[in-house]
C-alpha positions in Angstrom: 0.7 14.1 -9.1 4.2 13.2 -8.1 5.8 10.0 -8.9 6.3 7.3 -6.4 9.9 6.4 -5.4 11.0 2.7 -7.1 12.2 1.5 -3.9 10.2 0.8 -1.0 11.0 2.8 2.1 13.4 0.5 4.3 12.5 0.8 8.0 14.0 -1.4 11.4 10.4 -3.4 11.7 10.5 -4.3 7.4 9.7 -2.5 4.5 7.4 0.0 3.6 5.5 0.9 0.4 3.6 4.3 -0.4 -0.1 4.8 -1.7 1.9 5.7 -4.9 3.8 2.6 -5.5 1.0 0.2 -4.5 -1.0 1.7 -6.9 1.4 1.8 -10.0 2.3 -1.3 -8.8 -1.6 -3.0 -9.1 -2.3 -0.6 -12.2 -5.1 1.3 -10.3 -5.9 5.2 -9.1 -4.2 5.9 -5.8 -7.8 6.9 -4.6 -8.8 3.1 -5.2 -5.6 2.5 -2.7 -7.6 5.3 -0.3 -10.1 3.9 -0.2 -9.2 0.5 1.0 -7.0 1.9 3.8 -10.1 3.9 5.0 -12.4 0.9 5.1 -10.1 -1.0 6.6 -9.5 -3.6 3.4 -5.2 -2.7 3.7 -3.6 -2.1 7.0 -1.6 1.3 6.8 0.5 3.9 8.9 -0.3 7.4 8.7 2.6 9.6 9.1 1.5 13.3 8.6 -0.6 13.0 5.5 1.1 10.5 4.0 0.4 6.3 4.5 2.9 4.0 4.9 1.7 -0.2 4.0 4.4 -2.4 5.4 5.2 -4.8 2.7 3.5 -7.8 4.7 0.3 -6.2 4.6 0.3 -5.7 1.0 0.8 -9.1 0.6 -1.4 -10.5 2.7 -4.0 -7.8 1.4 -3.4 -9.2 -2.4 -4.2 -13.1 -0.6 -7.1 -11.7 0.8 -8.5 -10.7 -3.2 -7.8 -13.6 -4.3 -10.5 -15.2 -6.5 -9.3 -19.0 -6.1 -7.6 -20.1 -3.0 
């Protein structure tokens, strides 16, 4: 599998992150990362076959897992 870039993708609306570096990023499979774009748990941007997750969504994703709030 190829390696995620270290820097997120920088965009005019914010910044982006790839299925790659989320998932290095939280220690998991990038199929977990799938499979929470595809039930709808994290908000993403298909462009071709790739996903985009704007930085926001990540975080507010990562809120919403929260065990104590």
């Amino acid at each position: 599998m190829p390696k995620a870039q270290k820097n997120p993708v920088q965009g005019e609306s914010g910044s982006f992150m790839t299925v790659y570096e989320i998932a290095d990023q939280l220690r998991v499979e990038p199929l977990t990362i799938y499979r929470y774009i595809r039930s709808k748990k994290l908000t993403a941007y298909k462009l071709g076959k790739d996903y985009r997750v704007k930085k926001e969504d990540f975080e507010a994703f990562l809120n919403n897992c929260k065990t104590v709030k």
